[in-house]
mmCIF file of the C-alpha atoms, coordinates in Angstrom:
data_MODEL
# 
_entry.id   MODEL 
# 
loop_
_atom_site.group_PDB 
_atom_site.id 
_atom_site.type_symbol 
_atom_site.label_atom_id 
_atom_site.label_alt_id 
_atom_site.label_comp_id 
_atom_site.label_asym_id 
_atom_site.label_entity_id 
_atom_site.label_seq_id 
_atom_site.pdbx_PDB_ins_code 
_atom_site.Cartn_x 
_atom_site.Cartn_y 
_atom_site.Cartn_z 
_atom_site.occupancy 
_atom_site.B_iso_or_equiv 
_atom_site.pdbx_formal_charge 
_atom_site.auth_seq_id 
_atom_site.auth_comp_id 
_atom_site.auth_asym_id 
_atom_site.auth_atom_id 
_atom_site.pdbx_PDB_model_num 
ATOM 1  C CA . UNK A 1 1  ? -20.388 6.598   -7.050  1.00 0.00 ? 1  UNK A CA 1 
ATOM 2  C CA . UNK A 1 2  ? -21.042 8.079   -3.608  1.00 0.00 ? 2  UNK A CA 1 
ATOM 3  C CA . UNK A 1 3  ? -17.754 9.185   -1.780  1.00 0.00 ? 3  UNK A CA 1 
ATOM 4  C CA . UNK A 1 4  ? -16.431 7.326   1.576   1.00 0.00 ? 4  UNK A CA 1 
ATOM 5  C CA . UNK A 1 5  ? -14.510 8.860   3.752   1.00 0.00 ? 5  UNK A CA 1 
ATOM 6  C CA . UNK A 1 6  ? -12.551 6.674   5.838   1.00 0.00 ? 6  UNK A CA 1 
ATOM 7  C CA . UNK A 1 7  ? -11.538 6.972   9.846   1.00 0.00 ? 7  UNK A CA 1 
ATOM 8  C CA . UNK A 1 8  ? -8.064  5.684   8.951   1.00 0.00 ? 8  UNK A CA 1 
ATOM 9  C CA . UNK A 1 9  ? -6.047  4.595   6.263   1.00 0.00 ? 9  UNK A CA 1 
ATOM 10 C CA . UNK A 1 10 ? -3.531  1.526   6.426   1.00 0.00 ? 10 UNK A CA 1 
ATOM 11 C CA . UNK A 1 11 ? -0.993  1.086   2.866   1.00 0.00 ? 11 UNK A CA 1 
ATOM 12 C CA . UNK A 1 12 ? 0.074   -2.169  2.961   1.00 0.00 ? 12 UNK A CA 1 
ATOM 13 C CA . UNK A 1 13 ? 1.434   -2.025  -0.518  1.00 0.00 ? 13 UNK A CA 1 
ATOM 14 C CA . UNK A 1 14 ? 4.689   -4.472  -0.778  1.00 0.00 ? 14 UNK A CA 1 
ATOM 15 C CA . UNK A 1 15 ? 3.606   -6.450  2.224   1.00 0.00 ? 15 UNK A CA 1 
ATOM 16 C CA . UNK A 1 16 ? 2.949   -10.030 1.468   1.00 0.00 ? 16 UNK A CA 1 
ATOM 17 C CA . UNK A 1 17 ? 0.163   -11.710 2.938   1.00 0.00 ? 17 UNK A CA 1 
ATOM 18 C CA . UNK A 1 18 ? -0.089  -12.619 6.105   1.00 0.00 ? 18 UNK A CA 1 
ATOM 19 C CA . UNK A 1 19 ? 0.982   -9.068  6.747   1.00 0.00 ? 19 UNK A CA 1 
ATOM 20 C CA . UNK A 1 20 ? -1.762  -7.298  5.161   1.00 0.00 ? 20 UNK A CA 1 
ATOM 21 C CA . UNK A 1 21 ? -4.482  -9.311  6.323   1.00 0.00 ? 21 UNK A CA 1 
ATOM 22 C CA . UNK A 1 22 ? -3.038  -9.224  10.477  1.00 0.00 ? 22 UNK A CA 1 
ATOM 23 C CA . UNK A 1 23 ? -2.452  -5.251  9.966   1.00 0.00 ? 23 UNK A CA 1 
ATOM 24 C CA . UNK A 1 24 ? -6.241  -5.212  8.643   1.00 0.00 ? 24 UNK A CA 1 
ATOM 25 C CA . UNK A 1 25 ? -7.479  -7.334  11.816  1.00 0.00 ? 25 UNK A CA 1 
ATOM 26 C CA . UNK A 1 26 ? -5.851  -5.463  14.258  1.00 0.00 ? 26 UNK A CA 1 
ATOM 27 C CA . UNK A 1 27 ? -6.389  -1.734  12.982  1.00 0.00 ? 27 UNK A CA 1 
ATOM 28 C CA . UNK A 1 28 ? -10.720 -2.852  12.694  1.00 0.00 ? 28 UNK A CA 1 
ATOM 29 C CA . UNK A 1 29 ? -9.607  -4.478  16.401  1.00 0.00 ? 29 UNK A CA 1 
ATOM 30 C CA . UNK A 1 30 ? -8.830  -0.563  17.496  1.00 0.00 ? 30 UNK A CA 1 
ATOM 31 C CA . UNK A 1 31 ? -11.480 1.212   15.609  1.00 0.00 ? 31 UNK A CA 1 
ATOM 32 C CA . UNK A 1 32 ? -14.995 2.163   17.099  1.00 0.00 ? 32 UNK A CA 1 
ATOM 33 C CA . UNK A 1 33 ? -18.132 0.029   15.653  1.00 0.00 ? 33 UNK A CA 1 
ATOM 34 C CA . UNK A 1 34 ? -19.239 2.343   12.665  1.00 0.00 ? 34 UNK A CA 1 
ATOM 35 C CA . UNK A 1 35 ? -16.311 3.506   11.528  1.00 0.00 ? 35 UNK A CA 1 
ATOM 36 C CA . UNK A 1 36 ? -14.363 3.005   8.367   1.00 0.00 ? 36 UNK A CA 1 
ATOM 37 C CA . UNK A 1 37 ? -10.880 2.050   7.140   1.00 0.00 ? 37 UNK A CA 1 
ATOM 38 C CA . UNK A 1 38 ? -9.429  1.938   3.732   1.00 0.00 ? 38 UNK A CA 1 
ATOM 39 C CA . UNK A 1 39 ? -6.731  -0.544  3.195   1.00 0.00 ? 39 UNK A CA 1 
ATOM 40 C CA . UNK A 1 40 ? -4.663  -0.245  0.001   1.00 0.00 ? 40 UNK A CA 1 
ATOM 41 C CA . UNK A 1 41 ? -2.591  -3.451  -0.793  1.00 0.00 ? 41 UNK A CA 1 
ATOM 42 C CA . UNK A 1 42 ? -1.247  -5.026  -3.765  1.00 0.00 ? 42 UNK A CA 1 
ATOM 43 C CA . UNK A 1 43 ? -0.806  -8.471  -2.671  1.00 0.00 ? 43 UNK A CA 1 
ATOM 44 C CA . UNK A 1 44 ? -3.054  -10.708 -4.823  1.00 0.00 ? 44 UNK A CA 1 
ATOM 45 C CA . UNK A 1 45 ? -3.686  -12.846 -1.826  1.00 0.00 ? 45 UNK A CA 1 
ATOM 46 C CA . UNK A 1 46 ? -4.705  -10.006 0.352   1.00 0.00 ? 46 UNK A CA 1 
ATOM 47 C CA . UNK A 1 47 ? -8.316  -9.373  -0.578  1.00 0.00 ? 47 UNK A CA 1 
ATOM 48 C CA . UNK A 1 48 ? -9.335  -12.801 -0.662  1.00 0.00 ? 48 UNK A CA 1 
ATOM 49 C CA . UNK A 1 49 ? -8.133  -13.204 3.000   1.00 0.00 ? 49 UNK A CA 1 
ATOM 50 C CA . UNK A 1 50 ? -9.700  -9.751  4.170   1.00 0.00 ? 50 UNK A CA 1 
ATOM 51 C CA . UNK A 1 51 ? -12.906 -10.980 2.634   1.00 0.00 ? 51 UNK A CA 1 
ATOM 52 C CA . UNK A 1 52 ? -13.153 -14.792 3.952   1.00 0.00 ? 52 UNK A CA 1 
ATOM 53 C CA . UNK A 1 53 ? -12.511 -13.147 7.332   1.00 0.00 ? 53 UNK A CA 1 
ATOM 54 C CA . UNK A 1 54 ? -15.104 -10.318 6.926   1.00 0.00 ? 54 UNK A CA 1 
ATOM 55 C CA . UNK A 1 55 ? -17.633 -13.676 5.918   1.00 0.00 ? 55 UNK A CA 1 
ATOM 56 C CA . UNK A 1 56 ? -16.603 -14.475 10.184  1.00 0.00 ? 56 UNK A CA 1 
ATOM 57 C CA . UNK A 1 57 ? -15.987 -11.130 11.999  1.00 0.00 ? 57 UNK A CA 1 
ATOM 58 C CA . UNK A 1 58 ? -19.655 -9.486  10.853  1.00 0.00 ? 58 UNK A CA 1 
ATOM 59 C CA . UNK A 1 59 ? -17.547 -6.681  9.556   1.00 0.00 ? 59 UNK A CA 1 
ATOM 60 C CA . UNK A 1 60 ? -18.835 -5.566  5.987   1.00 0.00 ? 60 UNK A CA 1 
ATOM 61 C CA . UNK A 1 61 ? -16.428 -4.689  2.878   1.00 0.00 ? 61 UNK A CA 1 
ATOM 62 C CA . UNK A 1 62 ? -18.480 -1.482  1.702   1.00 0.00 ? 62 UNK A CA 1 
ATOM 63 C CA . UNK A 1 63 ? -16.313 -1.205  -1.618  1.00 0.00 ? 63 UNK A CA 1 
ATOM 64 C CA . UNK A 1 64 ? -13.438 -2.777  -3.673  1.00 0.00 ? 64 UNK A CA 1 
ATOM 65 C CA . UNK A 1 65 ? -11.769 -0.871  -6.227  1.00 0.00 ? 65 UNK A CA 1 
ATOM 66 C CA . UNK A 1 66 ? -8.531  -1.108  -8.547  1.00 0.00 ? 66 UNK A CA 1 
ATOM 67 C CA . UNK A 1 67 ? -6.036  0.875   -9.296  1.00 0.00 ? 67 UNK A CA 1 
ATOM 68 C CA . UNK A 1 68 ? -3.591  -0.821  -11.519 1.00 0.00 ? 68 UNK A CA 1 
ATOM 69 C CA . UNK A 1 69 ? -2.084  -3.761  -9.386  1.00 0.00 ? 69 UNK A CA 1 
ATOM 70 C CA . UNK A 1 70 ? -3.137  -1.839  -6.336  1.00 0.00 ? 70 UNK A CA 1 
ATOM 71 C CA . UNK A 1 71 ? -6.613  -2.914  -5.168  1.00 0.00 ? 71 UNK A CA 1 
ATOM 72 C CA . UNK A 1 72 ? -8.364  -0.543  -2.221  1.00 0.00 ? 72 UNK A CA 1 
ATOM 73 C CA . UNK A 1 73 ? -10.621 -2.057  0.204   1.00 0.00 ? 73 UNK A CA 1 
ATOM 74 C CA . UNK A 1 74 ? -13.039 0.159   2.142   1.00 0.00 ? 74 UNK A CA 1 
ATOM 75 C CA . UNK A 1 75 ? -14.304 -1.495  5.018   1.00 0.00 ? 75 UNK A CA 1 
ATOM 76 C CA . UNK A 1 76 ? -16.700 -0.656  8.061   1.00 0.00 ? 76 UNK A CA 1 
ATOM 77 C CA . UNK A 1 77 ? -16.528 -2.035  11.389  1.00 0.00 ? 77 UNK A CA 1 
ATOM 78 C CA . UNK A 1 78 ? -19.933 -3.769  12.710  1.00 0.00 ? 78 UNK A CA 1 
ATOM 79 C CA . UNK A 1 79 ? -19.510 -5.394  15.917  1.00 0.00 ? 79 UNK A CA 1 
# 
């Protein structure tokens, strides 16, 4: 699996969603197009809702993965 190194890093672990998801929107809103943020929640809710608003916003998930309850989304900023 080919390393990503993100441009930030937001822990949203303990926050129930909305929180995760509005922290996600605005951190991609104050990133440059092309770069990358890793988001580590452990809301159940909070990947669903990153990815139905990726589906909108153009932005791309590049990678999911798990860590126990913990799931890490890497995702890159396209527009």
């Amino acid at each position: 699996m080919t390393e990503i190194t993100p441009d930030a890093v937001l822990d949203v672990r303990n926050e129930a969603c909305p929180y995760p998801f509005i922290r996600t929107k605005w951190l991609m809103e104050q990133i440059a197009i092309g770069e990358v943020i890793k988001v580590v929640a452990n809301d159940p809710d909070a990947l669903e809702n990153i990815d139905a608003w990726t589906k909108r916003s153009g932005d791309r998930i590049l990678r999911i993965e798990y860590e126990g309850d913990t799931c890490i989304i890497y995702l890159k900023k396209k527009r």
